[in-house]
Structures are given as C-alpha cells and as structure tokens.
C-alpha positions in Angstrom: 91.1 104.8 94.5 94.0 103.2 96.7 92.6 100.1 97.9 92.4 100.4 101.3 90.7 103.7 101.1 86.9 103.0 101.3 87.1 100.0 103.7 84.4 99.2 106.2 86.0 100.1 109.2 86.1 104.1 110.3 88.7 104.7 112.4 88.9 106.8 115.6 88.8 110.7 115.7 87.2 113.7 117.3 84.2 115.1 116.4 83.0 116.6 113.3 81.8 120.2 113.2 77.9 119.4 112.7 78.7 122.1 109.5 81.4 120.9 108.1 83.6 123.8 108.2 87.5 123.6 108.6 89.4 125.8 110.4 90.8 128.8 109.3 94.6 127.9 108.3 93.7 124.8 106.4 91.2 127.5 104.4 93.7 130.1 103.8 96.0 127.5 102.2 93.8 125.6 100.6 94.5 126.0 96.4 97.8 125.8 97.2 97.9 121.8 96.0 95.6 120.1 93.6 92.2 119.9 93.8 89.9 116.8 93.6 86.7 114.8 94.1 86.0 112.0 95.1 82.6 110.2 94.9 81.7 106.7 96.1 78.9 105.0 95.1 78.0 102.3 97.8 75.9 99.9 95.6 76.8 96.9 93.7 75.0 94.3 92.1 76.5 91.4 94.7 78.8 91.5 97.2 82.5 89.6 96.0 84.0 87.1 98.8 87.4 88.6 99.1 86.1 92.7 99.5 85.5 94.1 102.9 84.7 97.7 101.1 81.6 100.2 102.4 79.2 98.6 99.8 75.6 97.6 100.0 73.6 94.8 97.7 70.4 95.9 98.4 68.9 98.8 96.0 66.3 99.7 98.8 67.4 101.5 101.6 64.9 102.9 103.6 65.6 107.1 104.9 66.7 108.1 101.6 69.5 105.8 101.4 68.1 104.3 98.3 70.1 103.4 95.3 67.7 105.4 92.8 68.1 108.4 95.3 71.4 108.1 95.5 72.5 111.1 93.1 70.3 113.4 94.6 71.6 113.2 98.0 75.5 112.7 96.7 74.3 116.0 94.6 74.0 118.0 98.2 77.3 117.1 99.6 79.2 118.4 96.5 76.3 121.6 97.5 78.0 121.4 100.7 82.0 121.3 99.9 81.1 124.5 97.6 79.8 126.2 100.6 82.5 125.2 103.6 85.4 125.9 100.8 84.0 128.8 99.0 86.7 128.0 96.0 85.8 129.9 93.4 89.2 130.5 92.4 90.2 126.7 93.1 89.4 124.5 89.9 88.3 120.8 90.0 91.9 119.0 88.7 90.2 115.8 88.7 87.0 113.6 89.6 87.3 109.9 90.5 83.7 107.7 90.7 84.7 104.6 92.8 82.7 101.8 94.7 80.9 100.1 95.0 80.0 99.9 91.0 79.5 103.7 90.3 77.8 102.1 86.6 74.7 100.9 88.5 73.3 104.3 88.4 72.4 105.3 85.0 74.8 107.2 82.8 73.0 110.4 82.7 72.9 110.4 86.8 76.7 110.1 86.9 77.0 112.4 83.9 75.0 115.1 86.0 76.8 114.9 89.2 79.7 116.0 87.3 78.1 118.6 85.8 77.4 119.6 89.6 80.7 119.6 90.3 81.9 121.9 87.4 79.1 124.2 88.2 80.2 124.4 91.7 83.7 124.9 91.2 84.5 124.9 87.9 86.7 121.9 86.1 90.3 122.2 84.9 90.2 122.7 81.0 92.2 119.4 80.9 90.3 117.7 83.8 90.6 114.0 84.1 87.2 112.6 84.7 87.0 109.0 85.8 84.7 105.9 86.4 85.0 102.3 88.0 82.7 100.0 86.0 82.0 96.4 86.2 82.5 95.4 82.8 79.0 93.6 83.0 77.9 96.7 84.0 77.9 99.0 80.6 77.3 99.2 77.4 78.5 100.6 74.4 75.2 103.1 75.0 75.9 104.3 78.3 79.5 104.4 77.5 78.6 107.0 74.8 76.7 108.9 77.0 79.3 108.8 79.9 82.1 109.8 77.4 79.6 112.8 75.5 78.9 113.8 79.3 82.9 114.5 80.5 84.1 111.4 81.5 87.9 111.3 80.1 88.8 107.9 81.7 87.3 104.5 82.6 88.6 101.3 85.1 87.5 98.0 84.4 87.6 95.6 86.9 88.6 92.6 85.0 91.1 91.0 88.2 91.3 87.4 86.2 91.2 85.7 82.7 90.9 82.3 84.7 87.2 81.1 84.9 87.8 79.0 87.9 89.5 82.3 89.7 86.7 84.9 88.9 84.2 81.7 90.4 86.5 81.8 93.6 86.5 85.8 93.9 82.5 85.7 92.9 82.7 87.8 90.2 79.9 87.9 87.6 81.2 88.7 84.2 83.1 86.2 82.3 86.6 86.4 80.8 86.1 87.6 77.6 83.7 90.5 78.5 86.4 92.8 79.8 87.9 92.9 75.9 84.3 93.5 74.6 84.3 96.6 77.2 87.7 97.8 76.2 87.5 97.8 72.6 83.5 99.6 73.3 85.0 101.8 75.8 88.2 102.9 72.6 85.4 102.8 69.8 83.1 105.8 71.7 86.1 107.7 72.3 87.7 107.1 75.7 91.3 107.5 75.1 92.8 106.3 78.9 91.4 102.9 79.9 92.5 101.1 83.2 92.5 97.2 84.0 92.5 96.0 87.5 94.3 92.6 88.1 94.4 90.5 91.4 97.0 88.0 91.7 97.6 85.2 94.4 94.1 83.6 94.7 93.9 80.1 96.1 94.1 77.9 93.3 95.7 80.5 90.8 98.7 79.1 89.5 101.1 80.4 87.4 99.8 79.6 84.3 96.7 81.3 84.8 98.0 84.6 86.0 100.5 84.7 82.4 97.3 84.1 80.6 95.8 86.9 82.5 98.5 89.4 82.0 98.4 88.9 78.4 94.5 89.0 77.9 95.2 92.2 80.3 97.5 93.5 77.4 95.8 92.5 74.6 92.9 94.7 75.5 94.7 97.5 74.2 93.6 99.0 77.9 97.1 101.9 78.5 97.1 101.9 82.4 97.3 98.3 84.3 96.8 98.2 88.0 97.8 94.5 89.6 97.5 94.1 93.5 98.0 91.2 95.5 94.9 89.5 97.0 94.6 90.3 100.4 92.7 88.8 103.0 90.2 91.2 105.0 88.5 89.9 108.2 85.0 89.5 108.3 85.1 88.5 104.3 83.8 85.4 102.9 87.3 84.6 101.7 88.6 85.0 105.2 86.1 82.8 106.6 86.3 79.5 104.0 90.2 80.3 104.6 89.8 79.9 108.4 87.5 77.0 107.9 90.4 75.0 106.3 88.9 75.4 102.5 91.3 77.2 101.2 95.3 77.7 101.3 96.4 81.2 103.0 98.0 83.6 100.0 101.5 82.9 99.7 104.3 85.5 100.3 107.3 83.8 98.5 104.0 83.1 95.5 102.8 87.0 95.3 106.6 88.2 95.3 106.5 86.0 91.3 104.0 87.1 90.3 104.7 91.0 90.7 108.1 89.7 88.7 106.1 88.3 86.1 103.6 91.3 86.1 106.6 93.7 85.7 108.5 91.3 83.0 105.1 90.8 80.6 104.1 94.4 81.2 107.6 96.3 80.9 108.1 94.0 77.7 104.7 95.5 76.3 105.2 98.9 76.6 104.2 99.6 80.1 106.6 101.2 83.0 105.7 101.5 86.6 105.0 104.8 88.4 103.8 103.5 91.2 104.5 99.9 93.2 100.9 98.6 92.0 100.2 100.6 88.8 101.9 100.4 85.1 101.1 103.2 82.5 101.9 103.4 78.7 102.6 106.9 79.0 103.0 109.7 81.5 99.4 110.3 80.4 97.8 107.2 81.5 98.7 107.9 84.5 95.9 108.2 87.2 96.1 111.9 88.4 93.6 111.1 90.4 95.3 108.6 92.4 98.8 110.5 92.0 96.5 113.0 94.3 96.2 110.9 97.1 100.2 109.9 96.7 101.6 113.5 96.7 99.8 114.9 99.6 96.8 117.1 97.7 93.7 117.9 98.3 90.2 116.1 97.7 86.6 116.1 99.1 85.2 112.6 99.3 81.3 112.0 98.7 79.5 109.7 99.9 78.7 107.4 102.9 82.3 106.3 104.4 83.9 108.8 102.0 87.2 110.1 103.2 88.5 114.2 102.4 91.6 115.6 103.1 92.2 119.5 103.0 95.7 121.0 103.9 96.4 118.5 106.9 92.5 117.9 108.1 91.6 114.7 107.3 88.1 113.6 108.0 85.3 110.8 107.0 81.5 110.2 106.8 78.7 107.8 108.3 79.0 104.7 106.9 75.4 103.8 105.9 73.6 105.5 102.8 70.2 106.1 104.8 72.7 107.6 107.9 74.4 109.9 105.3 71.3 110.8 103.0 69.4 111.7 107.1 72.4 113.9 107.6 72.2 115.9 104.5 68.6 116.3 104.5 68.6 117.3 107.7 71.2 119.8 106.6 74.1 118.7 109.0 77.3 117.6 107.6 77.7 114.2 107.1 80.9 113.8 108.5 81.7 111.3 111.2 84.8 112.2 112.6 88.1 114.0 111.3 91.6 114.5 112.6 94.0 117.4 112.4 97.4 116.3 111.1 100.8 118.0 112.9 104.0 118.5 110.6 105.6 114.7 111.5 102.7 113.0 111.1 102.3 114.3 107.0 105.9 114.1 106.8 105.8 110.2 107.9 103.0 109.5 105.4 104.4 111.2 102.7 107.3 108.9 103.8 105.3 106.1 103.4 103.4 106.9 100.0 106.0 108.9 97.8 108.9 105.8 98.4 106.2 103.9 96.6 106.2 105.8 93.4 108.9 105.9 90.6 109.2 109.7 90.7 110.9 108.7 94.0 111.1 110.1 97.9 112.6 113.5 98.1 115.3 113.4 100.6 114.1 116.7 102.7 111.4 114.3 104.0 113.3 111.9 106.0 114.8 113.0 109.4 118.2 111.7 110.6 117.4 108.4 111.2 116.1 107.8 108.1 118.9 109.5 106.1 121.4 107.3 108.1 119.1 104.2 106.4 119.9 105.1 103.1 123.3 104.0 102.6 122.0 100.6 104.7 119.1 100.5 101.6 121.4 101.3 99.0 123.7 99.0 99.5 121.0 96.3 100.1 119.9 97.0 96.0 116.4 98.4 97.6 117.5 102.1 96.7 119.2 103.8 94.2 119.6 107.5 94.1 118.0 109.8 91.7 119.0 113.3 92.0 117.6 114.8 95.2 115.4 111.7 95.7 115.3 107.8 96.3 113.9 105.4 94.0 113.2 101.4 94.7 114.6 99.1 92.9 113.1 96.4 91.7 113.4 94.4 94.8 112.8 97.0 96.8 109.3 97.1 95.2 109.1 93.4 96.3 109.9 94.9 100.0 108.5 98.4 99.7 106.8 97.7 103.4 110.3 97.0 104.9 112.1 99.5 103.3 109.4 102.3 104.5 110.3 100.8 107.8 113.5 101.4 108.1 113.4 105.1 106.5 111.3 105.7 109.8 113.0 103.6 112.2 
C-alpha cells in the first residue's frame, strides 16, 4: 500500500450514499481497468513512534469493533462491494492485506476472507495474493497455512538491521528475525517476498543503513521497498523531535542514501520501477501497488479504507466499532467520497506515473507541461523513452520538483 494511503486523517468530501452505490457511468465502465481489493486490518500489537497510520493497540473494542471480530465484519463489506458492483464478469486481479499487522488475526481468518473474495467475484487464475506481516508476527505454521490458503506474496517489515534504529522507531523484532522469516516464508513456498526499509532516522548513519541494505539482500527477499522516514504530526517521533531530542531528518542525508540504496541494490540484481520500490524481475513487482499508480480500480475494506471506481473515489469511518455499527446496521460504511472531473485524474496520473520507470506518457501533460520538458531534459531530470518521459536518476532525487513543473 503507498504509504500515505491509510493515514489518520480523512479528508473532506460530500456525503456518502448511506448504500454505497455509485452512479451510473462509473458502473457502466467499471471492468474496463484492473480490479482489486484492498483490506486493512487496523490492529497491531503496539503502536511504532514514527507511524501516524489508522491503527488501534487495543484488541477490545467495544460495538463490534473487536479484533477477534474483526473478519466477520470486514467479511460483510466485501458482501457489500459484490452487491453495489454486481461484477460477475469483473475478476479479482489482485488482493493486498495491509495495516495495521493483517498477521494478528489468525491465518485461517485471513485465509477465509480471501476465499470471500473469490466467491464473490471470482479471482484472476494468476491472482497475486498478498500480506503485510510483522516478522515477529508468523511462523513457519501460519505461513504454511497462509501460502496453502492463496496467498502468492508476503511484505516484511524489516525497516533496519541497526539495533539502536529499530529501538528509536519502537519496533519489536530484532535484526536477525526478518532472515529467519524470509528463508520460512521461501521454504513453504512463497515465491515473491518484499522487504520494507526506512532510511534517515535520527542517529542512523551511514554505516548502519549499508549494513542494512545488505542484510536486506541477503535475505534472498526479490522486491525491496526503501522510503525515507518521514515525520507525521501528532507522532511520538514528531513530538521528542519538537522537544529538542532528536535532530530533524536531513534532506541533503536522505538524497545518499537513496544513492546508496540504488548503487547496492542495482549491483545485486534489482532495478527500480518505481521511485521507492526495486524488483528482481518484472514479476516481483507489486501489481497491487502498480494498481494504485496506473489509475485502476480497487475497493478498500476496512475502517479508513480508501476505494476508487472509474473517477469516484471515496473512504470509510475511521474507528473499527464506527465501521463494524455501520455494517451491522446494514448502511455502508463509507464516510465521505468525491467525484473526480477529467483534469483532476489527468493531474494525478501526472503526479504518480512520472514516478514509475515505465515512464509518463506524453498525452497527459497539457501545454504547459509539454513546454517543461525540454527545461527537464536538459536539466538531466528527463530523458525521453518513446512516447513517454522517464526520470533520471536525479530526477528520482527530485521527483516532487519535477512533478511540479510538468503542472506549472
């Protein structure tokens, strides 16, 4: 899931048909894109300093918003997206478990909300299947079980091999656990397994994010994602940072290690296909993800859950007990939503496909933006590919400014 995706905040929109449906044009186009699902799971064992996501410590939350309900009630939202799409034609391309740590609930809970899924809509034949997991957070059991029950691809979030780093993020597994749950997660069968890296924590120097690139490589892991630590308001982070305790993230100090990330993992097999994301092969790739990036389609689960369907864009209640009273009530659970005009798409496209190597097709920029190219190009930011526009390496170091000036 891109990062910002599942944050706390909901933003502004007009109200939500109290039955979820869409309107008729988004409908009558929908299947024309790819087809996913999204399903958060809000619950994690404890709450890390820097993340500012829609997640909840507490197992026990009262109006059916409880952890060991939680399938149940994520089990009549995918209920409902059968019934507002009626898609029996439209087959699941991909399903994406995020969090949250989706591997709190038992294996054979996730294992049967996909099975939901497929009998609701039917999966792909090739359908990529994927979990977030804490790597403290499975076994070589329930790894089994989620592989046996679908699941075609798993992300560890391993963000550091420093000690002292993972204490400063409040992270509970130790270094070497995140090999243990690779080389598990290879031995039961899962073929595509993703690392998450953070880079730029206080105190992180250079030394420790080389050491954590190469324990990131030597997990044998084919898909490496490695994002720059950002600092959310209302965090813990942002609070001991205001306090004086710690140093703000430096920009000039992010910008080397995204050089060193791309030197250690292009030297190891991996390429980029998108700014924050390395694969060993087009197949490692994160379909799921790529989704979200090339303007398709994809139902989101779950309390704070964003969907998008052919332009209409909408997002649930934040709280599990708010969202679990909605469906039992048999309302949507949708808070607000937004109908996107032409521009709009056309500027995040814009915004999302310049990000990925496969590059921005020119048809999407307007005249100002095409009169930026030559600017970019010349700058090294852009080079051209065909009938599209590809960053550079430094343009990845500037990808914000360069999206800029393409919608100047």
């Amino acid at each position: 899931m891109p990062r910002r995706q599942m944050a706390q905040s909901l933003p502004d929109g007009e109200p939500a048909p109290a039955d979820g449906a869409l309107p008729a044009d988004a409908l009558s186009a929908f299947g024309a894109r790819p087809f996913g699902v999204y399903v958060h799971v809000p619950f994690c064992a404890s709450r890390c300093g820097y993340c500012d996501f829609n997640t909840y410590t507490a197992s026990e939350l009262g109006g059916g918003g409880a952890q060991s309900q939680y399938a149940d009630v994520a089990a009549q939202e995918i209920d409902l997206a059968r019934d507002v799409l009626d898609a029996a034609d439209v087959r699941v391309e991909t399903v994406f478990f995020g969090g949250g740590t989706p591997t709190l609930l038992p294996a054979s809970e996730l294992v049967g909300l996909v099975r939901r899924i497929d009998e609701s809509f039917g999966l792909a034949s090739d359908a990529e299947v994927t979990t977030e997991a804490n790597p403290e957070s499975v076994d070589r059991r329930s790894l089994a079980e989620l592989r046996e029950g679908g699941f075609t691809r798993i992300s560890f979030g391993m963000q550091s091999a420093a000690t002292h780093v993972l204490q400063l993020l409040d992270r509970q597994h130790t270094p070497g656990r995140v090999s243990e749950a690779v080389a598990a997660a290879h031995d039961v069968g899962f073929e595509h397994v993703n690392v998450d890296l953070i880079y730029g924590t206080p105190g992180e120097t250079d030394e420790d994010w080389q050491a954590s690139l190469d324990a990131a490589v030597a997990t044998g892991a084919d898909h490496v994602s490695a994002y720059a630590l950002i600092v959310e308001d209302g965090t813990r982070l942002a609070s001991r940072i205001r306090r004086g305790e710690l140093p703000m993230p430096d920009d000039d100090v992010a910008a080397d290690r995204y050089l060193m990330a791309e030197e250690t993992l292009s030297s190891n097999g991996f390429q980029w296909y998108e700014v924050s994301n390395w694969a060993r092969s087009p197949q490692a790739r994160s379909r799921h993800n790529l989704l979200y990036w090339t303007d398709a389609d994809w139902w989101g689960i779950g309390p704070g859950a964003h969907s998008h369907v052919r332009g209409v864009r909408w997002w649930n209640v934040k709280h599990p007990t708010a969202y679990a009273g909605r469906l039992q009530s048999g309302s949507s659970p949708a808070h607000a939503r937004e109908i996107l005009d032409p521009d709009t798409r056309r500027v995040e496209q814009v915004m999302l496909r310049t990000r990925l190597r496969d590059g921005l097709p020119l048809e999407l920029l307007d005249a100002d933006g095409r009169a930026a190219v030559s600017r970019l190009e010349s700058d090294g930011l852009l080079e051209p590919l065909d009938d599209r526009l590809v960053l550079t390496l430094r343009g990845r170091l500037l990808a914000d400014a360069v999206v800029r000036e393409l919608l100047r």
